[in-house]
C-alpha positions as CSV (number, residue, x, y, z in Angstrom):
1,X,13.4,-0.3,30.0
2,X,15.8,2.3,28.6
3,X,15.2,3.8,25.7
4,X,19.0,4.8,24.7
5,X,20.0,1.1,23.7
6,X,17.0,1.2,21.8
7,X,17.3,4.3,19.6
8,X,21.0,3.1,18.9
9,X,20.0,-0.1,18.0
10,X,17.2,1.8,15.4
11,X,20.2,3.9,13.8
12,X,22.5,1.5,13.5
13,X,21.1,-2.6,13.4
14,X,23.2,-5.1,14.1
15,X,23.0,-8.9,14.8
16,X,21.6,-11.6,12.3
17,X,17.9,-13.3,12.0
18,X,17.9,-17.2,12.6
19,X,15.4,-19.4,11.5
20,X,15.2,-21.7,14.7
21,X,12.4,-24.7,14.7
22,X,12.4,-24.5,18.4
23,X,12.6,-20.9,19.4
24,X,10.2,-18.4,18.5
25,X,9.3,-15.0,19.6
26,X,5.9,-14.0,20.7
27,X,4.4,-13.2,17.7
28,X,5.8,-15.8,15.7
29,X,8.5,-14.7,13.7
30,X,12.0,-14.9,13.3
31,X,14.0,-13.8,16.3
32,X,16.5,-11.3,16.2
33,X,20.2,-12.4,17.9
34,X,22.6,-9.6,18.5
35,X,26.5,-10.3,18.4
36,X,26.6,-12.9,15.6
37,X,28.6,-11.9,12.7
38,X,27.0,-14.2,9.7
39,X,23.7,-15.4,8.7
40,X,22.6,-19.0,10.1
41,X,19.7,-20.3,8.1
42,X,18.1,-23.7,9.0
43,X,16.6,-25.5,5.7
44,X,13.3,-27.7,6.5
45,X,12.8,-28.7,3.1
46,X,8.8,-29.6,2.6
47,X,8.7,-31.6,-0.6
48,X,5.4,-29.7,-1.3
49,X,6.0,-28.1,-4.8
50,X,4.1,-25.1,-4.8
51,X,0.6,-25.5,-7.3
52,X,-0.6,-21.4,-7.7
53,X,-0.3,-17.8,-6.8
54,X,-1.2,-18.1,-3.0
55,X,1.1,-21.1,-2.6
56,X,4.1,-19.2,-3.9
57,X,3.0,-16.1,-1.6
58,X,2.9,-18.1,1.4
59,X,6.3,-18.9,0.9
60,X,7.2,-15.8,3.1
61,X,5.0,-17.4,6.0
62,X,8.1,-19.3,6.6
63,X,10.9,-18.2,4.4
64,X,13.2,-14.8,4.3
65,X,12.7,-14.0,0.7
66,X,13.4,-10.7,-1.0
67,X,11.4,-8.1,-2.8
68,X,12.2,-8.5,-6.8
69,X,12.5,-4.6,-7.0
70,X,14.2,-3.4,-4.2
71,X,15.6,-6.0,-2.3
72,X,13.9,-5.8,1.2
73,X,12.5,-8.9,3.1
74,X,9.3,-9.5,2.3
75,X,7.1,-9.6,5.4
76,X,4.3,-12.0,5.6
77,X,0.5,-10.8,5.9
78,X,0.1,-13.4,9.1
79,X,2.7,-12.0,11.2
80,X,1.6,-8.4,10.1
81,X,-2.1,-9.0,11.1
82,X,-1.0,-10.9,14.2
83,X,1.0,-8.1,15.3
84,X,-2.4,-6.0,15.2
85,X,-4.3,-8.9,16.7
86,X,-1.7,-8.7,19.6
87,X,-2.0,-5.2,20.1
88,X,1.8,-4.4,19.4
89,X,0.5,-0.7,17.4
90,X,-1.9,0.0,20.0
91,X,1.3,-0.3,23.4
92,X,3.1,2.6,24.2
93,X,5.5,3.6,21.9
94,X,8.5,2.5,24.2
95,X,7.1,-1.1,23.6
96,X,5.8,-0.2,20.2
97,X,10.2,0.6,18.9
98,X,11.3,-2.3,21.0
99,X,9.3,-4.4,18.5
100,X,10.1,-2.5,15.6
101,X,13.9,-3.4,15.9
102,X,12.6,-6.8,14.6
103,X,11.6,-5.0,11.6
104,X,13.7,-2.5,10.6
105,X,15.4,-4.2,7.5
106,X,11.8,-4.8,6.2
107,X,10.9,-1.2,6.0
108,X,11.0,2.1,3.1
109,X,13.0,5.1,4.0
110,X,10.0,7.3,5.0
111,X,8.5,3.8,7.3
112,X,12.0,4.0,8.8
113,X,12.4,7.3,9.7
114,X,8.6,7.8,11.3
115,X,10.2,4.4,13.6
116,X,13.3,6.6,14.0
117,X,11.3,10.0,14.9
118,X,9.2,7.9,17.8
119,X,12.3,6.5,19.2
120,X,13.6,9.9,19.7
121,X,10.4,10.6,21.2
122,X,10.1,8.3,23.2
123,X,12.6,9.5,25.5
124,X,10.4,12.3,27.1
125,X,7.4,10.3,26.4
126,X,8.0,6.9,26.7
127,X,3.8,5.6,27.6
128,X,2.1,8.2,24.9
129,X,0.2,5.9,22.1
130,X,0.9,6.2,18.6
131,X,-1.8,8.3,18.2
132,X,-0.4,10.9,20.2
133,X,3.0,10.9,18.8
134,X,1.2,11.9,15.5
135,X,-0.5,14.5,17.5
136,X,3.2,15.5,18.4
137,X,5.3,15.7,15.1
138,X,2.1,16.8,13.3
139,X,2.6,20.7,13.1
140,X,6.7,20.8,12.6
141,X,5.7,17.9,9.6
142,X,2.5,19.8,8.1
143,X,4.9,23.2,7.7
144,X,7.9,20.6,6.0
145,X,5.4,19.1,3.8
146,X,3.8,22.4,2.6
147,X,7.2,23.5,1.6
148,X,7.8,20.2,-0.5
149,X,3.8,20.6,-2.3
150,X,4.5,23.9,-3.2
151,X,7.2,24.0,-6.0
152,X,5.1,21.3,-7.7
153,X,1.8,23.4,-8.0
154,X,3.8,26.5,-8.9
155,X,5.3,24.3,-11.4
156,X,1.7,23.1,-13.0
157,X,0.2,26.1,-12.7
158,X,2.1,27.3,-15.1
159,X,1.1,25.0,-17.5
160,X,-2.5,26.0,-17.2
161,X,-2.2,28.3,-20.1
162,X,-0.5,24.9,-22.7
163,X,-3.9,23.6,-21.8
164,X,-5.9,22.9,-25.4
165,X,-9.6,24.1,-25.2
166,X,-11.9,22.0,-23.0
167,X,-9.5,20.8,-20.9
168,X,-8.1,24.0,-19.9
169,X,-10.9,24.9,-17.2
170,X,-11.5,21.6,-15.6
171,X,-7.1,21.8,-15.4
172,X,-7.3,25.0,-13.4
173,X,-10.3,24.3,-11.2
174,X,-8.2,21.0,-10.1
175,X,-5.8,23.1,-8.8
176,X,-8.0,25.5,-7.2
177,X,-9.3,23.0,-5.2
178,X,-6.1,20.9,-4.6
179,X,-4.8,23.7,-3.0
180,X,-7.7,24.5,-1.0
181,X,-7.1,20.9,0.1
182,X,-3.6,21.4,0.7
183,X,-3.9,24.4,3.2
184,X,-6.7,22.9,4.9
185,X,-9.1,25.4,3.8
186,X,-13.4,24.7,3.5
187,X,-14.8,25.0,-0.1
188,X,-17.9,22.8,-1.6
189,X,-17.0,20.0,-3.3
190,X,-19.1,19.1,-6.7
191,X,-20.0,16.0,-6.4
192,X,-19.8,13.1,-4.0
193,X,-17.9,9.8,-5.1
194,X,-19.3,6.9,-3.5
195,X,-16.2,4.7,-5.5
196,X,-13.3,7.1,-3.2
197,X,-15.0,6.7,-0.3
198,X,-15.6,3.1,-0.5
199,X,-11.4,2.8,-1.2
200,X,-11.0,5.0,1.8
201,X,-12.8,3.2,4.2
202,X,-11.7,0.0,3.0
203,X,-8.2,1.0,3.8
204,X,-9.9,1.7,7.6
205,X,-11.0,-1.2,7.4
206,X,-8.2,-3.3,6.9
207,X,-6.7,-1.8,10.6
208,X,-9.6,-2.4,12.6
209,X,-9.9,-5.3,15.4
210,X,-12.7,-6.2,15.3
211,X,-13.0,-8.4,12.1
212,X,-17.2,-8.6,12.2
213,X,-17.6,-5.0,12.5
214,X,-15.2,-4.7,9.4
215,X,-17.5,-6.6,7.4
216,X,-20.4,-5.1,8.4
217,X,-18.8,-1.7,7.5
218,X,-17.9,-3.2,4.1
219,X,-21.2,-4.6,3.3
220,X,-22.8,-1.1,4.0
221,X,-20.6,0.5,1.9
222,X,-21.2,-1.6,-1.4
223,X,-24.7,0.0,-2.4
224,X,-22.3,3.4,-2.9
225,X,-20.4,1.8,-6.2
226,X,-23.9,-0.2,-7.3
227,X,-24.2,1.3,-11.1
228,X,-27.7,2.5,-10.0
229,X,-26.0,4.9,-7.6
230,X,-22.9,5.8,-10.0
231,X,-25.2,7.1,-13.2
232,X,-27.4,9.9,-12.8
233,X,-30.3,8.7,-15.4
234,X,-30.5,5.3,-13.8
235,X,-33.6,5.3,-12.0
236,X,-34.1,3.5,-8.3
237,X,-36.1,0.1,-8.1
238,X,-37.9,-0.6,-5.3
239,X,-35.8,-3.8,-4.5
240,X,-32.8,-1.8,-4.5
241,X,-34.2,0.3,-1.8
242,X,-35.7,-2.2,0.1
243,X,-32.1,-3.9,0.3
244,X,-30.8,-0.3,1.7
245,X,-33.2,-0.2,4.4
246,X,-32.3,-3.8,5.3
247,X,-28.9,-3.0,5.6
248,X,-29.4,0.0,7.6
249,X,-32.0,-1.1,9.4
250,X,-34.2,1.6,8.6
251,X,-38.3,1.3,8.7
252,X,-39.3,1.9,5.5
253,X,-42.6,4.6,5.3
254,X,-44.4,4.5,2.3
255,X,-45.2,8.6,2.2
256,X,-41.5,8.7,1.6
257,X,-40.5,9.0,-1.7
258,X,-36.6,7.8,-1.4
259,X,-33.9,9.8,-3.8
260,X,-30.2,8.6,-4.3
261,X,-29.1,11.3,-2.0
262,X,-31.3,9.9,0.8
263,X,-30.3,6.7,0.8
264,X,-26.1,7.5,0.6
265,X,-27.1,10.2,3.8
266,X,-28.9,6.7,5.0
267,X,-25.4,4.7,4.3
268,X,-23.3,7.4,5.5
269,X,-25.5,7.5,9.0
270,X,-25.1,3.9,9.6
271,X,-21.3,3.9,9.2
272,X,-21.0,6.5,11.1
273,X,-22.7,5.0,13.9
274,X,-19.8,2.4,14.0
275,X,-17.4,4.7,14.0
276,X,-18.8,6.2,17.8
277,X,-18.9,2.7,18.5
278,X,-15.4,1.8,17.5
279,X,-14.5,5.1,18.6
280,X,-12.7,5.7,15.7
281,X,-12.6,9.3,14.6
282,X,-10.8,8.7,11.0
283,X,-14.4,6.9,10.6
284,X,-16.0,9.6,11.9
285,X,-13.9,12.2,10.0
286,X,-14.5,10.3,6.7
287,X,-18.1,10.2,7.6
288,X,-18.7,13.8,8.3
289,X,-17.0,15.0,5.2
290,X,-19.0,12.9,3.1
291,X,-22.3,14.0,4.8
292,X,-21.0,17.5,4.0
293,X,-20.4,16.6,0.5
294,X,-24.0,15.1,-0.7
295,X,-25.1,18.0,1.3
296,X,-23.7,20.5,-0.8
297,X,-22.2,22.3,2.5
298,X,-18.7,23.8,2.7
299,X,-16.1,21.0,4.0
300,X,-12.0,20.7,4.9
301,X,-11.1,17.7,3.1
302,X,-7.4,16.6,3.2
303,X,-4.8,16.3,0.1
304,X,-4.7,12.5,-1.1
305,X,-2.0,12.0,-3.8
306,X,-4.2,9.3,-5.0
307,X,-6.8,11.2,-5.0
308,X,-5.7,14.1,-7.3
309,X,-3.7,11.8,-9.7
310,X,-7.0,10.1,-10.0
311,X,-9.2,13.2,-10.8
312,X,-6.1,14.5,-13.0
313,X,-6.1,11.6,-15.5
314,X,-10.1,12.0,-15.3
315,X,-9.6,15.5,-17.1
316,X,-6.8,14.5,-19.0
317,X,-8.0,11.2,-20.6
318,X,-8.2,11.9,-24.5
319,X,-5.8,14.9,-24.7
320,X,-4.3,15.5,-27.8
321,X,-0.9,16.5,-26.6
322,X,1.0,13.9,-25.7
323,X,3.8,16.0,-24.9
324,X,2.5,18.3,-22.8
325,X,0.5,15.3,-21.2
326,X,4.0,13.5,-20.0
327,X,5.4,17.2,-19.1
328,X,2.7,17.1,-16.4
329,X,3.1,13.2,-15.8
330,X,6.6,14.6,-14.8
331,X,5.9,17.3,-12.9
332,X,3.3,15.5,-10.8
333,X,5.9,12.8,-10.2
334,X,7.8,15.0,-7.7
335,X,4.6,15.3,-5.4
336,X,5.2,14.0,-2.1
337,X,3.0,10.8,-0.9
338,X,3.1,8.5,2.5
339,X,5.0,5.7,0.8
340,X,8.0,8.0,0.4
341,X,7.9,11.2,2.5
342,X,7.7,10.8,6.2
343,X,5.9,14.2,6.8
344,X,3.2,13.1,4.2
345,X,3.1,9.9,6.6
346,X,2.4,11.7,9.9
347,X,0.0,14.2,7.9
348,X,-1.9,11.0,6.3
349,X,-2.3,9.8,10.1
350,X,-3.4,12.7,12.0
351,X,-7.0,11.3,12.7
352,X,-5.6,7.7,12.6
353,X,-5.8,5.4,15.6
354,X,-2.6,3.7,16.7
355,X,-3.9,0.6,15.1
356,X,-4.1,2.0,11.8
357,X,-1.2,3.9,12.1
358,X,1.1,0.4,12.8
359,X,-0.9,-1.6,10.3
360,X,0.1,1.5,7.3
361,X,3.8,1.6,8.2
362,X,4.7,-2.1,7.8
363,X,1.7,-2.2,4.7
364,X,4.2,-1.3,2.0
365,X,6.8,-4.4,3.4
366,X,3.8,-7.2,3.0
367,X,4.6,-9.5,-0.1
368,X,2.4,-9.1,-3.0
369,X,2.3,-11.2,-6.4
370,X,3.3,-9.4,-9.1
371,X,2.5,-10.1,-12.9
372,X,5.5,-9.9,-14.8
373,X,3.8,-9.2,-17.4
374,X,0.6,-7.1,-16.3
375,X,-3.1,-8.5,-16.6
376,X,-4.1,-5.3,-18.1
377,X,-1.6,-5.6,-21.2
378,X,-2.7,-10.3,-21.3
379,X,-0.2,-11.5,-18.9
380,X,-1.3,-14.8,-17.9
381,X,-2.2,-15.7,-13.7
382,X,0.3,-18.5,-13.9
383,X,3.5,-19.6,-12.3
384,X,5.9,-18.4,-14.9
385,X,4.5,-15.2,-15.0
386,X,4.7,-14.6,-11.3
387,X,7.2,-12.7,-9.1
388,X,6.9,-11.6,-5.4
389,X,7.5,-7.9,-4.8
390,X,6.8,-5.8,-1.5
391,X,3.2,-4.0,-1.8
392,X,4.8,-0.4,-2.4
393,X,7.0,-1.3,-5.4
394,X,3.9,-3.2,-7.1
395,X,1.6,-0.7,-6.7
396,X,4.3,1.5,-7.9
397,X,4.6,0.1,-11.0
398,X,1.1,-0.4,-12.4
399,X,1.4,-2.1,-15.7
400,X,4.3,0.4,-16.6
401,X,6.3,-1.7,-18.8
402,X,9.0,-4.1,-16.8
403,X,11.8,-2.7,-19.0
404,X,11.8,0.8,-17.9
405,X,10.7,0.2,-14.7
406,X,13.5,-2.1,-13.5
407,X,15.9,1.1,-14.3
408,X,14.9,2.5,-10.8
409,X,16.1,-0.6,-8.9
410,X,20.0,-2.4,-9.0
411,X,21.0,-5.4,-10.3
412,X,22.1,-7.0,-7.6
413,X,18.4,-6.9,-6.5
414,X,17.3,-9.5,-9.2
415,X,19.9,-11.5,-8.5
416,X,19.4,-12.0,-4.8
417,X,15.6,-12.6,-5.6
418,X,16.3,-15.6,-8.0
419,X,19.2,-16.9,-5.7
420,X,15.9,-17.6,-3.2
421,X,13.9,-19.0,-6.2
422,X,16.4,-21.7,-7.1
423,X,17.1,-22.1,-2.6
424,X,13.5,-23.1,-2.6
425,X,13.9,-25.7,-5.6
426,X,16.7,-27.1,-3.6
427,X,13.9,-27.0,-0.8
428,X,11.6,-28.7,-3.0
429,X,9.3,-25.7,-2.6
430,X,9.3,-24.9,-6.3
431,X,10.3,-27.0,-9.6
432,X,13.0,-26.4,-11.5
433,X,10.9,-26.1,-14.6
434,X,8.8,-23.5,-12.5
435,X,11.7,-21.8,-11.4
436,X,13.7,-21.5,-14.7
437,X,10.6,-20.3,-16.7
438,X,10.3,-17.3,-14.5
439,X,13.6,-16.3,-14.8
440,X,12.8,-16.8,-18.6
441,X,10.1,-14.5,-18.4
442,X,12.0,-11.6,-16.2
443,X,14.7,-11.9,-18.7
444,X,12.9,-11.9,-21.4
445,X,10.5,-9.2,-20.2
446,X,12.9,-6.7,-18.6
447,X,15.8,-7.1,-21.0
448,X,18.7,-7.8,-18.3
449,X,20.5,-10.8,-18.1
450,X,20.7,-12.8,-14.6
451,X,23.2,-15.3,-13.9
452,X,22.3,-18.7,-12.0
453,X,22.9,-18.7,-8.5
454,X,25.5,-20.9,-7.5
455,X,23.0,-23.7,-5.7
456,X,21.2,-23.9,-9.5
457,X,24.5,-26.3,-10.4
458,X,24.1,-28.8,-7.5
459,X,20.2,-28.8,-8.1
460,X,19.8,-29.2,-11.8
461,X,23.6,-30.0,-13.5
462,X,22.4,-30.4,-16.7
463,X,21.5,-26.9,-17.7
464,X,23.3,-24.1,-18.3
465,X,22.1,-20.4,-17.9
466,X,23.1,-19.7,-21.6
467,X,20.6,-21.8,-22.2
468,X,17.5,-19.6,-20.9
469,X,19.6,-16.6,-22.4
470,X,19.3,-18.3,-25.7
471,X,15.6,-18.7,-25.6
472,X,15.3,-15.2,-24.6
473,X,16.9,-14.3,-27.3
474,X,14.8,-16.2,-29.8
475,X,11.9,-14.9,-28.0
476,X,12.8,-11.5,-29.4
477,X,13.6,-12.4,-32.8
């Protein structure tokens, strides 16, 4: 196979995707077919009216529906996990671009350029593994991405000095050790945080294989976020121990007097052990830095946007000055993350394995639910509160309130998003009640106006969209 055609056909995609009841392709999705000039979609209406949240989700198992935000295909969880199952992330990376050409309208900027930087490098090395085309683009990407971090901590830095008493010190030693993070430099962390970790290797987890080892990695990790192990002053029962042991499968000897340290270097151990087995060194990597870390020994942990953001509302929950508190907001803003720098991506990766490396870049494509209006501010779990948005954008928003976050993203978005809600009425998918009262809600809850689709005329005659305008309207009042 050449890999020429297929770099050109990364840069610049042509040809259409066709739904065809007859002709799939090996992983069961829609196949591409180059030279057509116009979309060919075959209905196969269901007369299954969708009854919940997973229901309307599952849609995308067999229909091409957009993101609400940004407008990309939403791709299904099934194919993505197939495509692991399969072993498409773990082939060469000639193979591996072959099959992202089926993909490239699903993915982010940063997704589509790491596809774009392989392609390229899959000219001289054609067989290499994901793996080791992180390995490749890793030092020219750490040096880019260094040069994008820096501005911003120069930035907060100097608002150390704004910082009102109390929070001042905790401000400054956050940065201190952000940048120790950033350069990739030992220092000794204070405290371990069995609740990060956990996230962390549930993230692993989600990319590995072998689904029973997954679990048992999961189960192991619980104990860590147990409130027993999360408050200093709450003492150890003996049944809570004893369940440790089980899990680890550790002899228990009376003489021993267990502490809470013990028993997370006991967790820690026994994950770890999987790791070797898996052979998985961001396991392993994970692993050793939280051994380090109860231990109270120097370590090199890596930057996590996440991470800091998280540790940065810690100190600044309460502050006085809300100004100042949205100037940093601001500022922090700028930093570079995974989802939408590609050298943050490759630096993210450098311990990954190629599974977990193909499972992360088509992640943020993978339809989600999203509550219109959040569950943190009341929003209800029901139909009429639903959308479906690509993971990224939904994490992206939070609950930040619909109005202002719908600035970021065009018009034309919305509107291609409720032309496939009223498609799948006329598929019988969704009711038109269903369908109209979300487009109520959005309205309503972002403050812009969508017209019908065209097919909402031939479905449902009756009903105009001045209508649900009207109501909206009301609603406010």
């Amino acid at each position: 196979m050449r890999i020429a055609p297929l770099l050109s056909n990364f840069i610049k995609p042509f040809g259409i995707y066709k739904n065809n009841q007859n002709e799939y392709s090996s992983y069961n999705t829609t196949v591409k077919t180059f030279g057509l000039k116009q979309d060919i979609f075959v209905k196969e209406p269901s007369f299954t009216s969708i009854k919940g949240g997973t229901d309307f989700k599952n849609l995308v198992d067999t229909k091409k529906l957009h993101c609400i935000y940004c407008g990309r295909p939403l791709l299904s969880a099934k194919v993505l996990n197939k495509l692991k199952t399969n072993g498409v992330f773990s082939d060469s990376i000639k193979n591996f671009v072959q099959q992202m050409l089926n993909y490239t309208e699903y993915l982010h900027p940063a997704e589509k350029e790491f596809v774009k930087k392989t392609a390229i490098l899959a000219f001289d090395y054609p067989n290499i593994r994901l793996s080791e085309t992180i390995k490749k683009l890793f030092p020219q990407a750490y040096k880019e991405l260094l040069n994008e971090q820096k501005p911003v901590f120069k930035e907060l830095a100097t608002l150390v000095n704004e910082m009102p008493r109390g929070y001042k010190t905790k401000f400054k030693e956050l940065l201190k050790i952000s940048k120790y993070k950033i350069e990739e430099k030992e220092y000794i962390p204070q405290k371990f945080s069995g609740k990060e970790f956990r996230y962390k290797m549930s993230r692993i987890e989600d990319t590995l294989k072998d689904e029973y080892m997954a679990k048992k990695i999961n189960k192991l990790s619980e104990p860590l976020i147990h409130p027993i192990m999360r408050k200093e002053k709450e003492p150890l029962t003996q049944k809570f121990i004893n369940d440790i042991l089980f899990l680890t499968e550790t002899r228990d000897i009376n003489s021993i007097n267990w502490t809470k340290k013990d028993l997370e270097l006991l967790i820690i151990n026994k994950i770890k052990q999987y790791g070797e087995i898996l052979n998985r060194k961001d396991i392993l990597y994970l692993c050793d830095s939280a051994q380090k870390t109860i231990e109270g020994k120097p370590v090199k942990v890596k930057f996590s946007n996440k991470s800091f953001k998280y540790d940065l509302n810690t100190i600044l929950e309460g502050m006085p000055d809300i100004q100042l508190r949205q100037k940093i907001d601001s500022i922090v803003s700028k930093l570079p993350n995974s989802l939408t720098s590609v050298n943050a991506f490759i630096i993210k990766h450098e311990l990954a394995a190629s599974d977990a490396i193909g499972y992360d870049l088509l992640r943020p494509s993978v339809a989600t639910i999203e509550h219109m209006v959040p569950r943190s501010l009341g929003g209800a779990s029901k139909l009429n509160n639903y959308a479906l948005a690509c993971s990224r954008d939904n994490n992206m928003r939070s609950d930040t309130d619909l109005k202002e976050f719908i600035k970021k993203f065009d018009k034309k978005n919305q509107i291609k998003y409720f032309a496939d809600i009223f498609e799948e009425v006329y598929n019988w998918n969704i009711s038109m009640d269903t369908a109209e009262e979300m487009l109520e809600t959005f309205m309503y809850e972002s403050g812009r106006q969508i017209s019908l689709p065209k097919t909402y005329s031939k479905t449902a005659p009756r009903k105009q969209n001045n209508k649900i305008i009207n109501k909206c309207k009301k609603r406010r009042k």
